[in-house]
Short mmCIF file of the C-alpha atoms (twelve columns), coordinates in Angstrom:
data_MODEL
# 
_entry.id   MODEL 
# 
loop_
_atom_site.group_PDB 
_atom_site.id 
_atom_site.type_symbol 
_atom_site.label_atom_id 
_atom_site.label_alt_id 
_atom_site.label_comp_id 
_atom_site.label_asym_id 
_atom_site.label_seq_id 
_atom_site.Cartn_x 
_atom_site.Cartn_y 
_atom_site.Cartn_z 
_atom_site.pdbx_PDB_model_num 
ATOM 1   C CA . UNK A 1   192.471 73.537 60.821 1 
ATOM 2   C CA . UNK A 2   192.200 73.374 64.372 1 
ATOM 3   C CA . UNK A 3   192.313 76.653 66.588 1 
ATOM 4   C CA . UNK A 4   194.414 76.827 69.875 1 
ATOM 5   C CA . UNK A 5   193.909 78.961 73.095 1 
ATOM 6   C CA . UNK A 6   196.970 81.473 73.803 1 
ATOM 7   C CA . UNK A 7   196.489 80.950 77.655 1 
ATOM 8   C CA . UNK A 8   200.280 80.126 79.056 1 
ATOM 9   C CA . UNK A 9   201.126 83.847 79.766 1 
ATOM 10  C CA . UNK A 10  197.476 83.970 82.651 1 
ATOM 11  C CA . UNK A 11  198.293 84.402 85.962 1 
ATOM 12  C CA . UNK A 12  196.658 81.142 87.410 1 
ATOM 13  C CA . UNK A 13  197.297 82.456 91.226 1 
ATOM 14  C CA . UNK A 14  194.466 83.524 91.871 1 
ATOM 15  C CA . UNK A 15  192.091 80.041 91.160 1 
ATOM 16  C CA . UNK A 16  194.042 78.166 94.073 1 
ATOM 17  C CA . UNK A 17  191.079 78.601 95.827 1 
ATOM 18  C CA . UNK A 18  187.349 78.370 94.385 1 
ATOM 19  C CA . UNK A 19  185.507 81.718 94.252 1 
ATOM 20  C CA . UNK A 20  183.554 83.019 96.881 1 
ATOM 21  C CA . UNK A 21  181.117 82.928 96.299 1 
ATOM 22  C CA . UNK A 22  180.428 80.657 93.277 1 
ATOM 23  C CA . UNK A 23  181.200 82.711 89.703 1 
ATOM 24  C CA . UNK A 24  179.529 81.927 86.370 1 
ATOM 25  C CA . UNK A 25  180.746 84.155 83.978 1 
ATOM 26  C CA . UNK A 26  180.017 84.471 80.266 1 
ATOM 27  C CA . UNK A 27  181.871 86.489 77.557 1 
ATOM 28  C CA . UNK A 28  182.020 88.796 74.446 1 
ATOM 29  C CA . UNK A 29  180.403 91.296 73.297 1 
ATOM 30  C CA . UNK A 30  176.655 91.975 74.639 1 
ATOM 31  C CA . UNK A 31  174.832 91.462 71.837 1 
ATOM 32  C CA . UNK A 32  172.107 89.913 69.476 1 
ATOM 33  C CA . UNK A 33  174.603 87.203 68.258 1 
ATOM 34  C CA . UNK A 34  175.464 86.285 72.079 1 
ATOM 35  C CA . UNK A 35  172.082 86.273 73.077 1 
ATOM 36  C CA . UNK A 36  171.954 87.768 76.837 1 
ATOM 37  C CA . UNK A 37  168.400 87.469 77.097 1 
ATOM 38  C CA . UNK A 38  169.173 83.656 77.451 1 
ATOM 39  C CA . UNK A 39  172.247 84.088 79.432 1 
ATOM 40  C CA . UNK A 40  169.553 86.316 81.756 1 
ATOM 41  C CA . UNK A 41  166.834 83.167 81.850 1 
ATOM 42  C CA . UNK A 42  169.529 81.028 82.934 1 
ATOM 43  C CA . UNK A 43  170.366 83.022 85.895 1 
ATOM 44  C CA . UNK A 44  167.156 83.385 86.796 1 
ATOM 45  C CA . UNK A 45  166.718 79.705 86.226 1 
ATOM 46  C CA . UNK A 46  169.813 79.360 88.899 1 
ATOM 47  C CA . UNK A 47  168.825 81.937 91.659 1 
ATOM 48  C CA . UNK A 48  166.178 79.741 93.503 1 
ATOM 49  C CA . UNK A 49  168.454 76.620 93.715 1 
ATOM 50  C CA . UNK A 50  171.746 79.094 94.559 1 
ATOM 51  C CA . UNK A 51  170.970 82.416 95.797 1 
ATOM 52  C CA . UNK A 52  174.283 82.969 96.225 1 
ATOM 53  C CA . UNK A 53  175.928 82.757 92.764 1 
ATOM 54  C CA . UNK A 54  177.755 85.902 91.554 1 
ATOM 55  C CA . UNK A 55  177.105 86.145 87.832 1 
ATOM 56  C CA . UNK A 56  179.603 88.261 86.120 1 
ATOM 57  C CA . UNK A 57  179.488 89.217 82.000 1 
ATOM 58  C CA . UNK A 58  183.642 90.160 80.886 1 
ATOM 59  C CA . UNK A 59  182.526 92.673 78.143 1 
ATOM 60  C CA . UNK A 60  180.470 95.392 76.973 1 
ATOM 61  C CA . UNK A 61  177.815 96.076 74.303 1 
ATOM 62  C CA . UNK A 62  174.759 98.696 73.458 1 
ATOM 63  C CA . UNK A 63  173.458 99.695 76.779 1 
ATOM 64  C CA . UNK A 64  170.210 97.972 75.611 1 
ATOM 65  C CA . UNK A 65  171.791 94.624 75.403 1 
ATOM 66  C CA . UNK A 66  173.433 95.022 79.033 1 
ATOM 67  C CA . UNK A 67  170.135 96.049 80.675 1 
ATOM 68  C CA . UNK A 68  169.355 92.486 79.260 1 
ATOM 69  C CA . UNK A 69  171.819 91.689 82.013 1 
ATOM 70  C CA . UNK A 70  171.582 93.914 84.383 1 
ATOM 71  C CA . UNK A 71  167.802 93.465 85.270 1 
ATOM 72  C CA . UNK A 72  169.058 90.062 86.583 1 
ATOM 73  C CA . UNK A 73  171.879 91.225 88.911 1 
ATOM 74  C CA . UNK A 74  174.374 89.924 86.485 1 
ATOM 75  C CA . UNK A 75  177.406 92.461 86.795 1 
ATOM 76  C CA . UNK A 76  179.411 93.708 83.662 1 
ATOM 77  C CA . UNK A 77  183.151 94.317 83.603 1 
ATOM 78  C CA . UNK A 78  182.638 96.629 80.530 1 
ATOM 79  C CA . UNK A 79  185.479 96.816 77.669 1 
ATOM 80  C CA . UNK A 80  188.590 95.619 79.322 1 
ATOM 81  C CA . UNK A 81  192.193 94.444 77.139 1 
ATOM 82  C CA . UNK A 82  192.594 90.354 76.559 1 
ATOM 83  C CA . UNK A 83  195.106 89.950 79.490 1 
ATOM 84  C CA . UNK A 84  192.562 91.025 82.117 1 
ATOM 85  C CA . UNK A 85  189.575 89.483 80.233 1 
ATOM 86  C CA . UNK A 86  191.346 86.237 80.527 1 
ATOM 87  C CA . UNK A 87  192.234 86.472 84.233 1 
ATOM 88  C CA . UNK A 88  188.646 87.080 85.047 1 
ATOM 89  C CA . UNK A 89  187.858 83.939 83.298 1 
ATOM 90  C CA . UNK A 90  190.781 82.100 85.044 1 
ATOM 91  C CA . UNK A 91  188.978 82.753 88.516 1 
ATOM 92  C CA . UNK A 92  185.541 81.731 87.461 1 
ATOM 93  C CA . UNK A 93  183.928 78.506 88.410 1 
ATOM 94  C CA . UNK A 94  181.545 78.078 85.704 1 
ATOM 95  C CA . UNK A 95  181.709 79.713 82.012 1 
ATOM 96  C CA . UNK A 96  178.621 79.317 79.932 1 
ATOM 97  C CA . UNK A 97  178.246 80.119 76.389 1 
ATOM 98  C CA . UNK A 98  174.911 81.558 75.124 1 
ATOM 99  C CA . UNK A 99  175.468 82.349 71.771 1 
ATOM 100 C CA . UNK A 100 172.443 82.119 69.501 1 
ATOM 101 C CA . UNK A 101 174.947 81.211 66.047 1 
ATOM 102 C CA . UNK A 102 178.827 80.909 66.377 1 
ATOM 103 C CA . UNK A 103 181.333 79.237 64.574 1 
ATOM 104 C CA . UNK A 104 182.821 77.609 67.491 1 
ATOM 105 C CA . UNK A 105 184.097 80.238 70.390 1 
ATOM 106 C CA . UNK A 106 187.346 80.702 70.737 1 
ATOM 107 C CA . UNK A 107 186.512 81.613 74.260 1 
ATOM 108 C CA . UNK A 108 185.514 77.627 75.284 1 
ATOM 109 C CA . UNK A 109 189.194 77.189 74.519 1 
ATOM 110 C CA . UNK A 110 190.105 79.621 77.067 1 
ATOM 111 C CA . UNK A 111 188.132 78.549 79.384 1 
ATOM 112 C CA . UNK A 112 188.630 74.632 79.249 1 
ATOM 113 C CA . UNK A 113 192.505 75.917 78.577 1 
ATOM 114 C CA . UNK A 114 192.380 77.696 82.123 1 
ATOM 115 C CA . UNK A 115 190.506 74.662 83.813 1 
ATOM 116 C CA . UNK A 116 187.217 76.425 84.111 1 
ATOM 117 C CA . UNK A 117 184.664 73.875 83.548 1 
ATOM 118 C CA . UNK A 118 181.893 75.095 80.436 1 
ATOM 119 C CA . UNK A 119 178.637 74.684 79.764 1 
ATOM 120 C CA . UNK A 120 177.617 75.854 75.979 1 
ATOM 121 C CA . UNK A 121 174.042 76.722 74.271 1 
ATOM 122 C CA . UNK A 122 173.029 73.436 71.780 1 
ATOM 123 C CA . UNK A 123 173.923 74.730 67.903 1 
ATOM 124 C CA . UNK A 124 173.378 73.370 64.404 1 
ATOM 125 C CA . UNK A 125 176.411 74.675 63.088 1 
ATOM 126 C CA . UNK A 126 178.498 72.736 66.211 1 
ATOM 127 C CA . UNK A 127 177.297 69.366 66.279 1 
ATOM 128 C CA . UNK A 128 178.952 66.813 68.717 1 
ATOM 129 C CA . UNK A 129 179.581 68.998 71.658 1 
ATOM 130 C CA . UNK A 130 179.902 67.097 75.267 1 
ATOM 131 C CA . UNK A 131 176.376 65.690 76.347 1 
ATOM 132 C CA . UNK A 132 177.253 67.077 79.867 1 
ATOM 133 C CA . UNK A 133 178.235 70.307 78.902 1 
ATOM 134 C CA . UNK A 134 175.616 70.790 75.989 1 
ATOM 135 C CA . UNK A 135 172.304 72.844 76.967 1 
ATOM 136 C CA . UNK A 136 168.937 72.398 75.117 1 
ATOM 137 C CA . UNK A 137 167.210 75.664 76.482 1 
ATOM 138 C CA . UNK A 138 168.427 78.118 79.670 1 
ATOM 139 C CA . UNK A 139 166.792 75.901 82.129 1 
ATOM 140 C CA . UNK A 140 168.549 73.213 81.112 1 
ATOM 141 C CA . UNK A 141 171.656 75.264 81.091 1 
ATOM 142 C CA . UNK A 142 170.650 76.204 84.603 1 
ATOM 143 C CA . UNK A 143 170.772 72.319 86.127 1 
ATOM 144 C CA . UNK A 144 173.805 71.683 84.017 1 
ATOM 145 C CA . UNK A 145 175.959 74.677 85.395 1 
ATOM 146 C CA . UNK A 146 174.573 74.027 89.241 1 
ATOM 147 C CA . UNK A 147 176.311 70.494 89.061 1 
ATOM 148 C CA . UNK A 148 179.443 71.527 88.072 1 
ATOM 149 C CA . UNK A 149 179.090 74.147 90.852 1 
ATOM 150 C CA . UNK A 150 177.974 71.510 93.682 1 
ATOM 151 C CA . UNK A 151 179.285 67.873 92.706 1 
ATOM 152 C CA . UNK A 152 182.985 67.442 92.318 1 
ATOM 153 C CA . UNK A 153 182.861 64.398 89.196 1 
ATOM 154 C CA . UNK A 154 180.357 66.513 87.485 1 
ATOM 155 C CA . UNK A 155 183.274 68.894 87.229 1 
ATOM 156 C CA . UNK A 156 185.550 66.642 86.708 1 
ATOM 157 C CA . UNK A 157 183.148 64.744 84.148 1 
ATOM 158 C CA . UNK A 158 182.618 68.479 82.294 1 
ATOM 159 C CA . UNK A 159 186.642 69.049 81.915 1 
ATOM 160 C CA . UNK A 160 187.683 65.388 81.084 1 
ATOM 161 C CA . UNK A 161 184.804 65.739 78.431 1 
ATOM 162 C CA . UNK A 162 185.737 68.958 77.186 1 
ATOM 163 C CA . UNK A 163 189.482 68.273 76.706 1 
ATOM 164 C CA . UNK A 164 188.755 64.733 74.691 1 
ATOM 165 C CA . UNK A 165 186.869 67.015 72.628 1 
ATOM 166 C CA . UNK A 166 189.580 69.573 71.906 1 
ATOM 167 C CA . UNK A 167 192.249 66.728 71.923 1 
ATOM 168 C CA . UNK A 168 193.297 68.083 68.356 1 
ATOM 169 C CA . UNK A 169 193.239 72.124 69.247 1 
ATOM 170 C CA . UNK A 170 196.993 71.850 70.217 1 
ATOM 171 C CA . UNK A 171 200.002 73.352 68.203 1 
ATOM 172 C CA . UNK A 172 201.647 70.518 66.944 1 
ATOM 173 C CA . UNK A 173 198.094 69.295 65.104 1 
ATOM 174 C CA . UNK A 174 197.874 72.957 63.820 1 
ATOM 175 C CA . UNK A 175 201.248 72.770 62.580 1 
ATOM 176 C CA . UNK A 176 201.370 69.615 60.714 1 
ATOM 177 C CA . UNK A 177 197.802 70.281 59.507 1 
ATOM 178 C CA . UNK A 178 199.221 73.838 58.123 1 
ATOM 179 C CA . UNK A 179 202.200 72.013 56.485 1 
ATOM 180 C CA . UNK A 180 199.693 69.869 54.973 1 
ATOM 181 C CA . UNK A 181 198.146 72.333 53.526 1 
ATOM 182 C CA . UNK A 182 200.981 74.527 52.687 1 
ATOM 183 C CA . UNK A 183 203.358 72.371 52.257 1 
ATOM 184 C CA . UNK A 184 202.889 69.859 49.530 1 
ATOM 185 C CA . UNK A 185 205.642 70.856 46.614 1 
ATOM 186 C CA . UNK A 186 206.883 73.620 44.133 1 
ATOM 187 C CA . UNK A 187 204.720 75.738 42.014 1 
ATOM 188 C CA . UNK A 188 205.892 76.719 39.061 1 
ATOM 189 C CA . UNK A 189 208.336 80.069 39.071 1 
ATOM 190 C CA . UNK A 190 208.425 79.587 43.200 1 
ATOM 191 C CA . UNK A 191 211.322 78.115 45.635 1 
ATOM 192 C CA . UNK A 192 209.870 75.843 47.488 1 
ATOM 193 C CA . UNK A 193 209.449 76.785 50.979 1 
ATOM 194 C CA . UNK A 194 210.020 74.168 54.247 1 
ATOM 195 C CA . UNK A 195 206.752 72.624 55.647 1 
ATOM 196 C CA . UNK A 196 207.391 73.665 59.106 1 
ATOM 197 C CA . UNK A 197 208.700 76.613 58.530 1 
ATOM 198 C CA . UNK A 198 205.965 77.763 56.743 1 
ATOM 199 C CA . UNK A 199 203.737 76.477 59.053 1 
ATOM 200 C CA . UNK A 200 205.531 77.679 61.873 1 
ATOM 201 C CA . UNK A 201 205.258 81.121 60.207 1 
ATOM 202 C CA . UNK A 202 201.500 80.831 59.593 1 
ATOM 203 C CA . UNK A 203 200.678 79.844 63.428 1 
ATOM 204 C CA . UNK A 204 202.683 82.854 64.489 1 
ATOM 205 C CA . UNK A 205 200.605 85.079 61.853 1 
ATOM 206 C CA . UNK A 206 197.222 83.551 63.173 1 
ATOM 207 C CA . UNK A 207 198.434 84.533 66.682 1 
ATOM 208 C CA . UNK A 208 198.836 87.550 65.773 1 
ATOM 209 C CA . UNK A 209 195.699 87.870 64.252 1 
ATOM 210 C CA . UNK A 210 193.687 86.649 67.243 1 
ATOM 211 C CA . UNK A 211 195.718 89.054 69.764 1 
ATOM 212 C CA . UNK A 212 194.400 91.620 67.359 1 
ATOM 213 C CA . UNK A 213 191.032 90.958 67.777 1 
ATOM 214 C CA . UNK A 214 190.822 90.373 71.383 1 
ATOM 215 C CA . UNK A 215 192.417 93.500 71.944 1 
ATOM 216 C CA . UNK A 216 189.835 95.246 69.556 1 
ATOM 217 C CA . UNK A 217 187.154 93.509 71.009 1 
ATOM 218 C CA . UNK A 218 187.493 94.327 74.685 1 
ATOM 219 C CA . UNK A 219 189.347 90.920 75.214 1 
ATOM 220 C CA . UNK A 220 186.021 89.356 74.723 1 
ATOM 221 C CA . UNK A 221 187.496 87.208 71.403 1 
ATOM 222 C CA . UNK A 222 185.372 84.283 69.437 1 
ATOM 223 C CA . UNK A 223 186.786 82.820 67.010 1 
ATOM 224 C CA . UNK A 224 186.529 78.545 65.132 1 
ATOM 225 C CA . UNK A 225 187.085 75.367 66.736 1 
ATOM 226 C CA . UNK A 226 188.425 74.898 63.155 1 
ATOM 227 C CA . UNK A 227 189.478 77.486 60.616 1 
# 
């Protein structure tokens, strides 16, 4: 069941013009499960090519976890709601994933949904993710990010690669897969209830449910390529 990014309401204004300087951001909550020590090896992968990179984590964690971070001059916006989270993302240039196990990040969505390009840690349990966006170790990550940030196709290349990907993360495929699933005749001592309208009604429930949890969660929300 494929997830979809709740990204219409963002106030886009602000990425008419690229950031100044460059920002790669990542997101979530700072800790063991997101890995900031290899966000941090990254960065400091990036600094000698592009000193000039601003580096910017939307979340919070353990103060432990964001000296991870800090050590490296990346800056933390703390626990902020999902509206703001999101705009912060909007105005990035580059958002890279460093999660050490994830189901599949609910955040890429965002991102790709916004038209930030995305560059994501290699997993097991995510198999099949872009070649050009897909990072073997940090410094890898590093030369991946720094062409999206200097050459114009690679960005392009990233986003057109990223959205073939997600082709089926769109409402009308969640809907008909929900009515497929929901959907498929009368059980015994129960009306039957519509397709769509049941799976209209589920979409808006899951909705909900992710709202809830970015709002919880300091707007920092991960969630499944697939439910």
């Amino acid at each position: 069941m494929p997830n979809v990014a709740q990204v219409g309401h963002v106030d886009r204004r602000r990425t008419l013009q690229p950031a100044r300087p460059p920002l790669v951001v990542g997101m979530g909550r700072v800790c063991a499960q997101k890995d900031p020590a290899w966000f941090a090896d990254a960065v400091g992968s990036l600094r000698p090519s592009a000193p000039d990179l601003r580096f910017l984590w939307i979340g919070g964690g353990a103060p432990g976890d964001e000296r991870v971070l800090r050590r490296t001059g990346v800056e933390l916006t703390g626990w902020c709601d999902r509206t703001v989270g999101l705009e912060t993302l909007a105005r990035a240039d580059c958002y890279l994933h460093s999660a050490a196990w994830e189901g599949f990040p609910m955040t890429v969505l965002e991102a790709v949904g916004l038209g930030v390009p995305v560059v994501v840690r290699r997993l097991p349990s995510e198999p099949g993710t872009p070649a050009v966006a897909t990072a073997a170790d940090p410094a890898h990550a590093a030369r991946l990010v720094h062409g999206v940030l200097t050459d114009g196709d690679r960005r392009r290349a990233n986003l057109a690669a990223w959205r073939a990907f997600l082709q089926e993360n769109e409402r009308g495929t969640q809907s008909e897969r929900l009515a497929l699933a929901y959907g498929t005749g009368q059980r015994a001592g129960r009306t039957q209830v519509r397709p769509r309208s049941l799976a209209v009604a589920v979409t808006e429930g899951l909705e909900q449910g992710l709202r809830a949890v970015s709002l919880l969660s300091g707007g920092a929300g991960s969630g499944r390529r697939w439910i």
